[in-house]
PDB file of the backbone (N, CA, C, O) and the ligand in Angstrom, with CONECT records:
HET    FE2  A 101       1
ATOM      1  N   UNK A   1       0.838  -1.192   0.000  1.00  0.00           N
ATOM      2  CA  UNK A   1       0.000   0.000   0.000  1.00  0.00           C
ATOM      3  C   UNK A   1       0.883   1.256   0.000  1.00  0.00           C
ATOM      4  O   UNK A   1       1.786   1.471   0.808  1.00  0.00           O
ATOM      5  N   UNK A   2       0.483   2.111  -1.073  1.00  0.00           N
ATOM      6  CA  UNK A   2       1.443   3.348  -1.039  1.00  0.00           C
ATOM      7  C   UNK A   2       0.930   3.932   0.169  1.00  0.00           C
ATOM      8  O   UNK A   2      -0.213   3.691   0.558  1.00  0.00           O
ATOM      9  N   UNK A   3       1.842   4.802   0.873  1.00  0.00           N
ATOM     10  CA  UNK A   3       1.805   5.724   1.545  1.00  0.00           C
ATOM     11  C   UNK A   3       1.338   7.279   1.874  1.00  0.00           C
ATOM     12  O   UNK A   3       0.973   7.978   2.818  1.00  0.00           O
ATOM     13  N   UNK A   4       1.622   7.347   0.313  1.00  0.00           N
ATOM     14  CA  UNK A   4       0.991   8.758  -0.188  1.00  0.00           C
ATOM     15  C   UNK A   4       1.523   8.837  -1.613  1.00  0.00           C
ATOM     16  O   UNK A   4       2.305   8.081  -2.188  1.00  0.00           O
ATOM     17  N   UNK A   5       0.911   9.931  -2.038  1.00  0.00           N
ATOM     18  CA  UNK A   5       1.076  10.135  -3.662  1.00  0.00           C
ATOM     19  C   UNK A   5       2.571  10.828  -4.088  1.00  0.00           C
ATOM     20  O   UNK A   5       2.701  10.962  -5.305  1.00  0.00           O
ATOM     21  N   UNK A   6       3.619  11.246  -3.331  1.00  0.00           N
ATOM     22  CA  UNK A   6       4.726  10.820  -3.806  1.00  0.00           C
ATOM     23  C   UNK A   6       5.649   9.566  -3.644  1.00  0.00           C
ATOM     24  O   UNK A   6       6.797   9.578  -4.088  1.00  0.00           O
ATOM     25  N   UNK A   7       5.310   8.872  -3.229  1.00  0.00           N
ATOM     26  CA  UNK A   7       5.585   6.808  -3.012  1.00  0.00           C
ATOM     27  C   UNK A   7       4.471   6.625  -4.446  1.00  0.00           C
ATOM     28  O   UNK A   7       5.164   6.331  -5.420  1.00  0.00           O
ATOM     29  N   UNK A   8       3.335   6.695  -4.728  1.00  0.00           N
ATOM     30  CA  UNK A   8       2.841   6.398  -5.865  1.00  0.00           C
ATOM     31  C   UNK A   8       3.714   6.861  -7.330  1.00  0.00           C
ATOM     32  O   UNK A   8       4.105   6.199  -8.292  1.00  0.00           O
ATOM     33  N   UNK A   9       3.816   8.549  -6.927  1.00  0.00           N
ATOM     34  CA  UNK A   9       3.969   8.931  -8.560  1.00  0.00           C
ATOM     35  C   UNK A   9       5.627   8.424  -9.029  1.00  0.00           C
ATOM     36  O   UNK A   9       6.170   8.677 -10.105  1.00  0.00           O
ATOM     37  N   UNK A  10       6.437   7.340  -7.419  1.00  0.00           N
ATOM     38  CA  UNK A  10       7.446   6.806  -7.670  1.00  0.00           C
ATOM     39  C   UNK A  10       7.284   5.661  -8.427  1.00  0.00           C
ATOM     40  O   UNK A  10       7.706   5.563  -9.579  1.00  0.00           O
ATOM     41  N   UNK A  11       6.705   4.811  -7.848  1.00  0.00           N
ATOM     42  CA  UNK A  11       6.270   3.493  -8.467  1.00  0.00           C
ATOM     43  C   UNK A  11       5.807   3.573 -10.088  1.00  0.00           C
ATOM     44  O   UNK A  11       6.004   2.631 -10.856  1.00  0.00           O
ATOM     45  N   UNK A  12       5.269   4.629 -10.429  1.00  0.00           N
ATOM     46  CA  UNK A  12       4.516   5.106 -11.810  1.00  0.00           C
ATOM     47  C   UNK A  12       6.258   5.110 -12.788  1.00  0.00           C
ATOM     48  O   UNK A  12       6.640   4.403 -13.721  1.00  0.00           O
ATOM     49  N   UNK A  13       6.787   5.978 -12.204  1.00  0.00           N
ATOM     50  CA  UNK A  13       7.864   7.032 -12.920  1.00  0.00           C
ATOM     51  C   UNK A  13       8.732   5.454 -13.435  1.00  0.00           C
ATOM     52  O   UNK A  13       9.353   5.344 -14.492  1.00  0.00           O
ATOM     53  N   UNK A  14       8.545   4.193 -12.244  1.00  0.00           N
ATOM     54  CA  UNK A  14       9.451   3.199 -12.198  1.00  0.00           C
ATOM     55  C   UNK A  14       8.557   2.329 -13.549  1.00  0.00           C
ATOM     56  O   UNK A  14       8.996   1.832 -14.586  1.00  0.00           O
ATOM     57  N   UNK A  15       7.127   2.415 -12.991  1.00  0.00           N
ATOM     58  CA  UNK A  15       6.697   1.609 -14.589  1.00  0.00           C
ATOM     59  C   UNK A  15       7.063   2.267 -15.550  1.00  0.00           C
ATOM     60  O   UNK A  15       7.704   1.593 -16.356  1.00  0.00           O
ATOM     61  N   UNK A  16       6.892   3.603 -15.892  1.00  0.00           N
ATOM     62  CA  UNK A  16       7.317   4.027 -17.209  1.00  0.00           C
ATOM     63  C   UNK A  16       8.706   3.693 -17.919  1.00  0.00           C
ATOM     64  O   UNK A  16       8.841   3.429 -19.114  1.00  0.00           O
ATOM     65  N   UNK A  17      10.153   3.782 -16.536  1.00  0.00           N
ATOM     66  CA  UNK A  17      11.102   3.459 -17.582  1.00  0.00           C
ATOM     67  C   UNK A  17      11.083   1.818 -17.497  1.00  0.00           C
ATOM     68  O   UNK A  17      12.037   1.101 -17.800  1.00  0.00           O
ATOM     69  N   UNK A  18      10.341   1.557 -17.223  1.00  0.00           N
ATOM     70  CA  UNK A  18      10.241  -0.601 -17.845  1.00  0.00           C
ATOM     71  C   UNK A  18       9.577  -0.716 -18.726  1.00  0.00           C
ATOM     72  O   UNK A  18       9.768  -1.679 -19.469  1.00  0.00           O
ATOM     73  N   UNK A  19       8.386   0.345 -19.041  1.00  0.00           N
ATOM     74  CA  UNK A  19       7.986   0.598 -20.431  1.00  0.00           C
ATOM     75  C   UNK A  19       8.761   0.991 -21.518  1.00  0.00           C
ATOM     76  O   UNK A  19       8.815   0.445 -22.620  1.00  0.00           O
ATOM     77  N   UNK A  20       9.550   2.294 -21.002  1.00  0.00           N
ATOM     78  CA  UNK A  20      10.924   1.992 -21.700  1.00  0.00           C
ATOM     79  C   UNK A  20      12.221   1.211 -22.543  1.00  0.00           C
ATOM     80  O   UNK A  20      12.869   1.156 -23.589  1.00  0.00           O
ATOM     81  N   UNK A  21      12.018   0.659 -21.152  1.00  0.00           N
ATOM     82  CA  UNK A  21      13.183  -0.297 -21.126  1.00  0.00           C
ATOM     83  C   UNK A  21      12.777  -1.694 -22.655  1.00  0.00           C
ATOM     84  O   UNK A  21      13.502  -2.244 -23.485  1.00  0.00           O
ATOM     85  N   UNK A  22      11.214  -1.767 -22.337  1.00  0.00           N
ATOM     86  CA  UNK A  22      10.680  -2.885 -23.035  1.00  0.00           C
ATOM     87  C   UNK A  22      10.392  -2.407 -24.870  1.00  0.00           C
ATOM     88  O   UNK A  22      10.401  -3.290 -25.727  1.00  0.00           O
ATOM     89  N   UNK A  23      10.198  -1.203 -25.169  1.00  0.00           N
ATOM     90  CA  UNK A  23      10.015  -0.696 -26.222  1.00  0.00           C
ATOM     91  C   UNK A  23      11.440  -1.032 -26.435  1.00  0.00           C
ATOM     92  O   UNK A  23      11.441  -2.016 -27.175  1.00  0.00           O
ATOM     93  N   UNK A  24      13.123  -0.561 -26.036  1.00  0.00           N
ATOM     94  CA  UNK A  24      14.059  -0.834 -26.775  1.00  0.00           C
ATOM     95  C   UNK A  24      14.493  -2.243 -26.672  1.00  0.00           C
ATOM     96  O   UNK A  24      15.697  -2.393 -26.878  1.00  0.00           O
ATOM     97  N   UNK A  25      13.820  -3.314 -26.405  1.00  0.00           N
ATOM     98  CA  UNK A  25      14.198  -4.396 -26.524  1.00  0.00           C
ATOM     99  C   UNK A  25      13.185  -5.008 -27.448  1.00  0.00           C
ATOM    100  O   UNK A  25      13.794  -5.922 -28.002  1.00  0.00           O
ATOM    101  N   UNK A  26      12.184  -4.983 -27.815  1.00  0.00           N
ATOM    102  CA  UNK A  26      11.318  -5.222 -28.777  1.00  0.00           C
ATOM    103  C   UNK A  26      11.764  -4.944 -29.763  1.00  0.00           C
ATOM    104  O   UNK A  26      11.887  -5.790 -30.649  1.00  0.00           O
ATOM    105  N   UNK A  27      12.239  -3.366 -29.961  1.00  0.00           N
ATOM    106  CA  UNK A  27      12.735  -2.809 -30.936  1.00  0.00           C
ATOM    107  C   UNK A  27      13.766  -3.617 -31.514  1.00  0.00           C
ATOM    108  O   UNK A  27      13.735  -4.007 -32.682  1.00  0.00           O
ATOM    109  N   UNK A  28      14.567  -3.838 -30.795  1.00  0.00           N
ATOM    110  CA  UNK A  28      16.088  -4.455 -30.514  1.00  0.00           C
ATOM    111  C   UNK A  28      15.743  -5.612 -31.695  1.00  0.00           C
ATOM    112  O   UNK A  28      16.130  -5.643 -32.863  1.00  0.00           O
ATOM    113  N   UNK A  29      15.016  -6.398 -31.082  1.00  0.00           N
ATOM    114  CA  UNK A  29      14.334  -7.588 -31.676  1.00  0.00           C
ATOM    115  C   UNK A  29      13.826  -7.765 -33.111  1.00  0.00           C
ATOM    116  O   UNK A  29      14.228  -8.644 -33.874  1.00  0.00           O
ATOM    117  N   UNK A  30      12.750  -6.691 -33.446  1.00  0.00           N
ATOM    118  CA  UNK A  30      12.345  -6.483 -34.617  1.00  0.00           C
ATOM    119  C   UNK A  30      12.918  -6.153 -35.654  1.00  0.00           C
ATOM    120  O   UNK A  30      12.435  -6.105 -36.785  1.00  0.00           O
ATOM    121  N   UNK A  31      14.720  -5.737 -35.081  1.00  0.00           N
ATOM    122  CA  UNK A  31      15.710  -5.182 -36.176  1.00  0.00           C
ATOM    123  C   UNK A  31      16.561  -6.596 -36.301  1.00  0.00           C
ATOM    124  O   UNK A  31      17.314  -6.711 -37.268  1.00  0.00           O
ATOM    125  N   UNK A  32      16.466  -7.585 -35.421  1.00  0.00           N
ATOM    126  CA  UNK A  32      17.121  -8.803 -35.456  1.00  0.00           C
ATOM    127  C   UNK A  32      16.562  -9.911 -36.523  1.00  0.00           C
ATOM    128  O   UNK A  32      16.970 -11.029 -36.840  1.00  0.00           O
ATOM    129  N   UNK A  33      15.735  -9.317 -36.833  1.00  0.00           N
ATOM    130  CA  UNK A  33      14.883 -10.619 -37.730  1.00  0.00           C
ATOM    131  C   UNK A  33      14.612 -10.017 -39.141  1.00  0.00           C
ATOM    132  O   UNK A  33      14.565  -8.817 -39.410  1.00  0.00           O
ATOM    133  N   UNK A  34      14.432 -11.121 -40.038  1.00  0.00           N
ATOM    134  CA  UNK A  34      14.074 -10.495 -41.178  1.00  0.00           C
ATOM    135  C   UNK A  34      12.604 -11.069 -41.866  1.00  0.00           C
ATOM    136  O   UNK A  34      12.053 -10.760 -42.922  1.00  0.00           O
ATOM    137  N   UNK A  35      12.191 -12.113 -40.712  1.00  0.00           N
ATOM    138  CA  UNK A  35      11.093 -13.201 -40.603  1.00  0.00           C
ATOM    139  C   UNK A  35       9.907 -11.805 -40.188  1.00  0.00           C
ATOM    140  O   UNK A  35      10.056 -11.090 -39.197  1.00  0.00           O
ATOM    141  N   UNK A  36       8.821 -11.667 -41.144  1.00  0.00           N
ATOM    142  CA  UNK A  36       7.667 -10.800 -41.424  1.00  0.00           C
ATOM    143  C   UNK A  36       7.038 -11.361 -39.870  1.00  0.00           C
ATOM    144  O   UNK A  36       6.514 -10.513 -39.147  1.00  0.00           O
ATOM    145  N   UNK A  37       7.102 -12.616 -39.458  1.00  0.00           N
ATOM    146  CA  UNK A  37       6.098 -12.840 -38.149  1.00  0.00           C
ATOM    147  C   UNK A  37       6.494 -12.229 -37.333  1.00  0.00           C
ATOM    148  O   UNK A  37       5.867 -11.174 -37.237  1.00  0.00           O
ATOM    149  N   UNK A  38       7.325 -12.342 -36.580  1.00  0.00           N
ATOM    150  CA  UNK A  38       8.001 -12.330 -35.351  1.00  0.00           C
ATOM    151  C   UNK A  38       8.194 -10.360 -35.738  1.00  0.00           C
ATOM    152  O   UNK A  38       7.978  -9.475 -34.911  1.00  0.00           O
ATOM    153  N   UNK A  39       8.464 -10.231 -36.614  1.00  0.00           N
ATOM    154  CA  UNK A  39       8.466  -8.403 -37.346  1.00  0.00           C
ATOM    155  C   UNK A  39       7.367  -7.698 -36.642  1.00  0.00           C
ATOM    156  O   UNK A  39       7.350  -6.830 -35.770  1.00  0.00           O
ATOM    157  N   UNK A  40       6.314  -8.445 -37.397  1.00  0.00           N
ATOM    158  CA  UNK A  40       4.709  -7.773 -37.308  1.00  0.00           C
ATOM    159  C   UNK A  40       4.916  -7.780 -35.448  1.00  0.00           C
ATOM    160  O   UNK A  40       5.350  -6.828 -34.799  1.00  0.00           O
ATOM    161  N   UNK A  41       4.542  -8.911 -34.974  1.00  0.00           N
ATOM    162  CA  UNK A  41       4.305  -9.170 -33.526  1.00  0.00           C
ATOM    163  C   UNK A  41       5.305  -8.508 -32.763  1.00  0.00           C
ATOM    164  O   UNK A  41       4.662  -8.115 -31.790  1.00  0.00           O
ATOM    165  N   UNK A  42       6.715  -8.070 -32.571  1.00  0.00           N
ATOM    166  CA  UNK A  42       7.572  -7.522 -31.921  1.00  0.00           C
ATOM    167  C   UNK A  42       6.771  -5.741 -31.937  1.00  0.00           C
ATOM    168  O   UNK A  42       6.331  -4.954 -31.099  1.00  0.00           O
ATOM    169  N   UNK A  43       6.958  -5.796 -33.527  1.00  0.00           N
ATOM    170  CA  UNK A  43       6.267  -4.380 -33.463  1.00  0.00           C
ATOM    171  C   UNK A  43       4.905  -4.005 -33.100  1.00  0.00           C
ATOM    172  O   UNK A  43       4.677  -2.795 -33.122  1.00  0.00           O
ATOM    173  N   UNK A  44       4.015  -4.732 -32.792  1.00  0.00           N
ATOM    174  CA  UNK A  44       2.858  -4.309 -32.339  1.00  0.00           C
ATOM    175  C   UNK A  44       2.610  -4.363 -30.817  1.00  0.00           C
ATOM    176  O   UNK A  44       1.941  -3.527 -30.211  1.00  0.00           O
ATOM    177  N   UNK A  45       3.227  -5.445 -30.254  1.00  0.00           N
ATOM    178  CA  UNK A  45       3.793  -5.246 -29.302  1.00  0.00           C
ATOM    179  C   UNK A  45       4.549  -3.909 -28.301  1.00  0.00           C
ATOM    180  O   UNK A  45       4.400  -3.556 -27.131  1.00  0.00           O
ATOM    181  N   UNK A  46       5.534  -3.352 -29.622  1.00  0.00           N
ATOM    182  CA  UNK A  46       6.244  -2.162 -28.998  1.00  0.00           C
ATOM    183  C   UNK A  46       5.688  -1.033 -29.338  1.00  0.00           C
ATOM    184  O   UNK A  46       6.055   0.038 -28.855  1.00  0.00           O
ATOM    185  N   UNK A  47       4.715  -1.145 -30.230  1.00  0.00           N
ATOM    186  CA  UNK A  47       4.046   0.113 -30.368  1.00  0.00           C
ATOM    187  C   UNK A  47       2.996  -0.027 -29.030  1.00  0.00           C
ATOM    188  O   UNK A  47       2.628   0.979 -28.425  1.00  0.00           O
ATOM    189  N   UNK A  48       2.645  -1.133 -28.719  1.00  0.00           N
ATOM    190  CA  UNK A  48       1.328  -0.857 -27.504  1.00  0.00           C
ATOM    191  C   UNK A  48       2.241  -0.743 -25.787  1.00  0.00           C
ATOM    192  O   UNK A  48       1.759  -0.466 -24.688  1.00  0.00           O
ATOM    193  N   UNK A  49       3.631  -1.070 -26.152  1.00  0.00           N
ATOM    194  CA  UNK A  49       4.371  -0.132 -24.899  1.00  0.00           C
ATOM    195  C   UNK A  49       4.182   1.219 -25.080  1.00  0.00           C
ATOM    196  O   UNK A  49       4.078   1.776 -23.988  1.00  0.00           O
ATOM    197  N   UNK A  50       4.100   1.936 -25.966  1.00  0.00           N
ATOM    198  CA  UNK A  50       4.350   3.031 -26.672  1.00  0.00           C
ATOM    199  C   UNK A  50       2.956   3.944 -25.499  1.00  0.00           C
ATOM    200  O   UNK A  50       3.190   4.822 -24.669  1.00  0.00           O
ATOM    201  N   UNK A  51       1.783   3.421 -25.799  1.00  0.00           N
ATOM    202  CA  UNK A  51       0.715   3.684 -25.815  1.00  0.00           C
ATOM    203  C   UNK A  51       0.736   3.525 -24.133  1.00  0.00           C
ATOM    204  O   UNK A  51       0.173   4.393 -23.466  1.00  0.00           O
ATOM    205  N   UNK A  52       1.306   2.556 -23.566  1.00  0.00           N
ATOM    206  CA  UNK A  52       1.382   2.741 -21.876  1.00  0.00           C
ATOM    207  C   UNK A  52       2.293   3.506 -21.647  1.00  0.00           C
ATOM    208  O   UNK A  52       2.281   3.878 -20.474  1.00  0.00           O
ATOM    209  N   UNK A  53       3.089   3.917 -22.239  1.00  0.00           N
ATOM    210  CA  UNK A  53       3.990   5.064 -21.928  1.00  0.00           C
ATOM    211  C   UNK A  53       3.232   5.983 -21.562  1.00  0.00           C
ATOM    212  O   UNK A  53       3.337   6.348 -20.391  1.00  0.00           O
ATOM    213  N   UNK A  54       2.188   6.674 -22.482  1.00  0.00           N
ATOM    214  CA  UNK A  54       1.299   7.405 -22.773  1.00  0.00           C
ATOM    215  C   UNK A  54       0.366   7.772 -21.372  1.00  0.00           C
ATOM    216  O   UNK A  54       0.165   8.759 -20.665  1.00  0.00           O
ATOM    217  N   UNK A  55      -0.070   6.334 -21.434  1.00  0.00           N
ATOM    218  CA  UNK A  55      -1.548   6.355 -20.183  1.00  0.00           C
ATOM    219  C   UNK A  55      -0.613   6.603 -18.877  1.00  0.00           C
ATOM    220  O   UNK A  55      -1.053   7.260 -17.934  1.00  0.00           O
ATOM    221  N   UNK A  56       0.652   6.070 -18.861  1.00  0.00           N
ATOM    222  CA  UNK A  56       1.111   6.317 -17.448  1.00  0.00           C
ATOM    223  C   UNK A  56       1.751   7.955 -17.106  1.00  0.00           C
ATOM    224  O   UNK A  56       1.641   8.472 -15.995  1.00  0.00           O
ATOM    225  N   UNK A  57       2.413   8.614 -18.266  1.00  0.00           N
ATOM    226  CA  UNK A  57       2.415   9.661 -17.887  1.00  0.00           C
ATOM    227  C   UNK A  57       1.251  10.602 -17.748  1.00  0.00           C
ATOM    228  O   UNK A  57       1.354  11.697 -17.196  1.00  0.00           O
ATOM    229  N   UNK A  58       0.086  10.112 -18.294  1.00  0.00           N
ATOM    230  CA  UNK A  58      -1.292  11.385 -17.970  1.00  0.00           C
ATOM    231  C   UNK A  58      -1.197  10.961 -16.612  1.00  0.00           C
ATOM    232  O   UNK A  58      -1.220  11.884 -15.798  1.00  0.00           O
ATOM    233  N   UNK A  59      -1.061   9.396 -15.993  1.00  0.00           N
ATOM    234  CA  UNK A  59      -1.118   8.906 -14.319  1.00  0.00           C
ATOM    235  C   UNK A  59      -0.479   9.714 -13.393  1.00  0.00           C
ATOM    236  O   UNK A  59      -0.679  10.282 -12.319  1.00  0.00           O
ATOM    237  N   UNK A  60       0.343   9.542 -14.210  1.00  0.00           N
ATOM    238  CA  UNK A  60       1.554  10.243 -13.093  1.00  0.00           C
ATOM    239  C   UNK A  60       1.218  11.917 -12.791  1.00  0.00           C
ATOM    240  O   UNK A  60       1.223  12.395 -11.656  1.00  0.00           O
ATOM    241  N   UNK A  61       0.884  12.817 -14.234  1.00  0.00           N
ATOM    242  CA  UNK A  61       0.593  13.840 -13.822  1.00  0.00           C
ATOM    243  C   UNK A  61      -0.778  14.184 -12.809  1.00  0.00           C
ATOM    244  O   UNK A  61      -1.126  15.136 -12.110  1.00  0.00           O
ATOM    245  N   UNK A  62      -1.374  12.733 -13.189  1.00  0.00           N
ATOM    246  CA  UNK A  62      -2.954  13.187 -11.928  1.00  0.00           C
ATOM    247  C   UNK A  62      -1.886  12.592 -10.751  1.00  0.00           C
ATOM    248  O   UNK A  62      -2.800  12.742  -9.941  1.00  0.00           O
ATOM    249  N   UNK A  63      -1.359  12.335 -10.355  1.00  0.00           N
ATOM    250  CA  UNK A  63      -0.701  11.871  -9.188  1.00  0.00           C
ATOM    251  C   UNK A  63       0.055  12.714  -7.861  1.00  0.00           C
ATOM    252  O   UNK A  63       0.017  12.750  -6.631  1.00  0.00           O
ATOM    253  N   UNK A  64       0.983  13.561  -9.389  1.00  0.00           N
ATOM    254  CA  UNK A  64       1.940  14.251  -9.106  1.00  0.00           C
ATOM    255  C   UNK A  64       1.524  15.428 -10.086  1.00  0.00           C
ATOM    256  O   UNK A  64       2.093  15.299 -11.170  1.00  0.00           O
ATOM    257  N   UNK A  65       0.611  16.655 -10.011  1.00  0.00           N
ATOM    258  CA  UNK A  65       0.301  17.714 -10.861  1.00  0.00           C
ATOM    259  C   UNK A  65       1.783  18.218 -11.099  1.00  0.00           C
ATOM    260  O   UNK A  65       2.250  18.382 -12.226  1.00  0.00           O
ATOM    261  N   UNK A  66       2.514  18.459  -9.856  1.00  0.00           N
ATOM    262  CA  UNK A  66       3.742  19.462  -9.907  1.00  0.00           C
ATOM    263  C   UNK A  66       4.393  19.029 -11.115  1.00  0.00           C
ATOM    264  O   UNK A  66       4.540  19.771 -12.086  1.00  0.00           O
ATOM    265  N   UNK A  67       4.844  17.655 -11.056  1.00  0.00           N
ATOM    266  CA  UNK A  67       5.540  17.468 -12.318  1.00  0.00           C
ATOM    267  C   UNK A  67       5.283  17.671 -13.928  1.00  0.00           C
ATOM    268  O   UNK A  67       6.007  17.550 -14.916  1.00  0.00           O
ATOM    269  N   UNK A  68       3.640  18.110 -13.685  1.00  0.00           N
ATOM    270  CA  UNK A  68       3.612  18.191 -15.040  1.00  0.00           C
ATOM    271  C   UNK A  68       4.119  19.619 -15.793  1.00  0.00           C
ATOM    272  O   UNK A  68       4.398  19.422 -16.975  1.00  0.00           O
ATOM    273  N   UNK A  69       4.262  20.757 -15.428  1.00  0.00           N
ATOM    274  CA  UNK A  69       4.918  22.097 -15.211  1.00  0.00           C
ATOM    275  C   UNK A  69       6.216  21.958 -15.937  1.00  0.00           C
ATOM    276  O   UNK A  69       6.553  22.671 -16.883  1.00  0.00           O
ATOM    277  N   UNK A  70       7.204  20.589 -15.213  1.00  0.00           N
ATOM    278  CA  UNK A  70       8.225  20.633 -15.636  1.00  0.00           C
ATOM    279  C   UNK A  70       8.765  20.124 -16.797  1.00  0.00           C
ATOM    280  O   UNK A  70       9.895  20.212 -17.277  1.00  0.00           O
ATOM    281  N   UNK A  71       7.427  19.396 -17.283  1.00  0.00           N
ATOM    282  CA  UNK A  71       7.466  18.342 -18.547  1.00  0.00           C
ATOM    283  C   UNK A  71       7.325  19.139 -19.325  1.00  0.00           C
ATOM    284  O   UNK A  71       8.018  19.046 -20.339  1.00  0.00           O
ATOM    285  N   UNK A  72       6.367  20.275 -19.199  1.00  0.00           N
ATOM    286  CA  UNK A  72       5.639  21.333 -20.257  1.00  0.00           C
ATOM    287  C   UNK A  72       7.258  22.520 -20.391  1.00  0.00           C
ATOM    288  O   UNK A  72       7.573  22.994 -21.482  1.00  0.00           O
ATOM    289  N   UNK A  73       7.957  22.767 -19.292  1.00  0.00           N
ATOM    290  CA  UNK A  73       8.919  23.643 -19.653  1.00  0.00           C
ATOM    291  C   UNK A  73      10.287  23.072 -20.404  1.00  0.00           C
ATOM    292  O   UNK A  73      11.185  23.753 -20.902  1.00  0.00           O
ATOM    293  N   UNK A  74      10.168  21.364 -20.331  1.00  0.00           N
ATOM    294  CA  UNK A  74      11.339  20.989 -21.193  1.00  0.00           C
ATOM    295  C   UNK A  74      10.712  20.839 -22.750  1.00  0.00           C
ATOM    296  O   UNK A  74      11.351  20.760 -23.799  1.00  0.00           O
ATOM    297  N   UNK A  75       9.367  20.825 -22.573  1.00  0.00           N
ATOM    298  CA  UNK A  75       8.688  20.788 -24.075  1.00  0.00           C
ATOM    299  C   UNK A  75       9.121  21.994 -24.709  1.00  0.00           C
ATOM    300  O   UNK A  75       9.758  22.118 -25.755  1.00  0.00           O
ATOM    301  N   UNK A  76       8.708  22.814 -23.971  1.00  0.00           N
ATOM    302  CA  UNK A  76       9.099  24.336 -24.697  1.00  0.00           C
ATOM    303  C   UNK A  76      10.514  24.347 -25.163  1.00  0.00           C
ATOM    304  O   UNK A  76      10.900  24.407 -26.330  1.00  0.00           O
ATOM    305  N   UNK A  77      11.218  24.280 -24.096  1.00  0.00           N
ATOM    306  CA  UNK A  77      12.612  24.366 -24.155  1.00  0.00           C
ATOM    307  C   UNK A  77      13.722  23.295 -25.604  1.00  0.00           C
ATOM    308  O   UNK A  77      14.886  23.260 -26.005  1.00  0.00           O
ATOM    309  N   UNK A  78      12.795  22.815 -25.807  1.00  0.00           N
ATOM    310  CA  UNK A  78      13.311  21.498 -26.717  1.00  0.00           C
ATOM    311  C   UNK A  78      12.938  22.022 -27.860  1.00  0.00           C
ATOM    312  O   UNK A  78      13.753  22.081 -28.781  1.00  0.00           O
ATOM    313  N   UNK A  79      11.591  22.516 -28.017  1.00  0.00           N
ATOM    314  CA  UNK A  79      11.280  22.913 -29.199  1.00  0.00           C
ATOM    315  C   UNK A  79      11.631  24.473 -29.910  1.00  0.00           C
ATOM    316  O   UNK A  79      11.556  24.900 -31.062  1.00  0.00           O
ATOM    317  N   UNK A  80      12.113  25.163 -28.395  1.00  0.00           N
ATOM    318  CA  UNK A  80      12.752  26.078 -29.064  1.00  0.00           C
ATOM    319  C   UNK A  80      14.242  26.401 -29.589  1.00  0.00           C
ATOM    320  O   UNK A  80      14.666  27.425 -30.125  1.00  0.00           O
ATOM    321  N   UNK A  81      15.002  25.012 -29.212  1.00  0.00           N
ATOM    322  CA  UNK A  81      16.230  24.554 -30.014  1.00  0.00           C
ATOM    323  C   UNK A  81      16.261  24.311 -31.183  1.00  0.00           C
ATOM    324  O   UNK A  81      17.211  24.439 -31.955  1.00  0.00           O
ATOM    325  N   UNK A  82      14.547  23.707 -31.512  1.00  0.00           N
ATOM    326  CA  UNK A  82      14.674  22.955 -32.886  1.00  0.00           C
ATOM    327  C   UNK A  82      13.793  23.953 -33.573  1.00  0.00           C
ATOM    328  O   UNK A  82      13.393  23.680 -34.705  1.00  0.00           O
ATOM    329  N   UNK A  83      13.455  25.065 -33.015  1.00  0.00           N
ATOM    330  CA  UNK A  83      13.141  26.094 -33.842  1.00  0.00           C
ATOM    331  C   UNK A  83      14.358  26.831 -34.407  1.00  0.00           C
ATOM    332  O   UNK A  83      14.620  27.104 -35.578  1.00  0.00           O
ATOM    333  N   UNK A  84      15.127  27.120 -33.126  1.00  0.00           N
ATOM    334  CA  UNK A  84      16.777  28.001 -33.541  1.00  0.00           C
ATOM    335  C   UNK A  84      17.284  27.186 -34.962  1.00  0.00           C
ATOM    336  O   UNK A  84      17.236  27.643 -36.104  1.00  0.00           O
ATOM    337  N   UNK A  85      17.813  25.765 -34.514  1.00  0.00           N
ATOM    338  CA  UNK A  85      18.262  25.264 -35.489  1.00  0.00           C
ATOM    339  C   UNK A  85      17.588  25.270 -36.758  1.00  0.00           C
ATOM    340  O   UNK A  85      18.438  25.383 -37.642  1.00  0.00           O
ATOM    341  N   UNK A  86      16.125  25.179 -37.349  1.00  0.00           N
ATOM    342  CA  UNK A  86      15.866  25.191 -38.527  1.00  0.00           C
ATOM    343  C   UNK A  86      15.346  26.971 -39.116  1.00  0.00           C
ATOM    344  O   UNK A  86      14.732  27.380 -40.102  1.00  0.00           O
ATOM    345  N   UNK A  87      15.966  27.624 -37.942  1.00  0.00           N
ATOM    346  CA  UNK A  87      14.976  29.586 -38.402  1.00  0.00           C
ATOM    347  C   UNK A  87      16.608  29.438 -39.422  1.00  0.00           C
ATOM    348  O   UNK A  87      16.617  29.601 -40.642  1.00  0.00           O
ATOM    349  N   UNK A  88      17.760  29.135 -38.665  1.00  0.00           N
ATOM    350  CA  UNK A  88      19.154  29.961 -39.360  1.00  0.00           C
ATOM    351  C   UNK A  88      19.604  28.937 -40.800  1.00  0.00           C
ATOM    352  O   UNK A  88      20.559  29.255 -41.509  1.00  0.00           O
TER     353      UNK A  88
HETATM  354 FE   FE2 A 101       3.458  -2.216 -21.084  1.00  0.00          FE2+
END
């Protein structure tokens, strides 16, 4: 039983990078083969990690609001690199 909602939005942050972790090994996989089965299935597979990536960070931000602030200022921040780089 969590304790409170920063012990939760830990446990979350910990599923996401095993969601992680599991998208680059799928991946890993799907570049190992040249067999269309095991292709299709690796990748559908790692695309539906993809998609819990997804559901767990909206989790985490109902969990942990604060963090979502900081997600939104590296968004900015990222995209205004890759604005610099393609304005010049
Ligand atoms: Fe998953």
């Amino acid at each position: 039983m969590f304790e409170n909602n920063s012990e939760l939005a830990r446990a979350i942050r910990k599923d996401i990078v095993g969601e992680l972790e599991a998208i680059n090994q799928y991946d890993l996989h799907y570049n190992m083969t040249q067999d269309p089965v095991p292709k299709a299935i690796w990748a559908q597979i790692r695309d539906e990690e993809k998609v819990h990536v997804g559901e767990l960070m909206v989790l985490l931000t109902y969990v942990e609001p604060s963090d979502y602030k900081f997600f939104a200022e590296g968004e900015k921040e990222a995209k205004e690199i890759i604005k610099d780089i393609y304005k010049s």
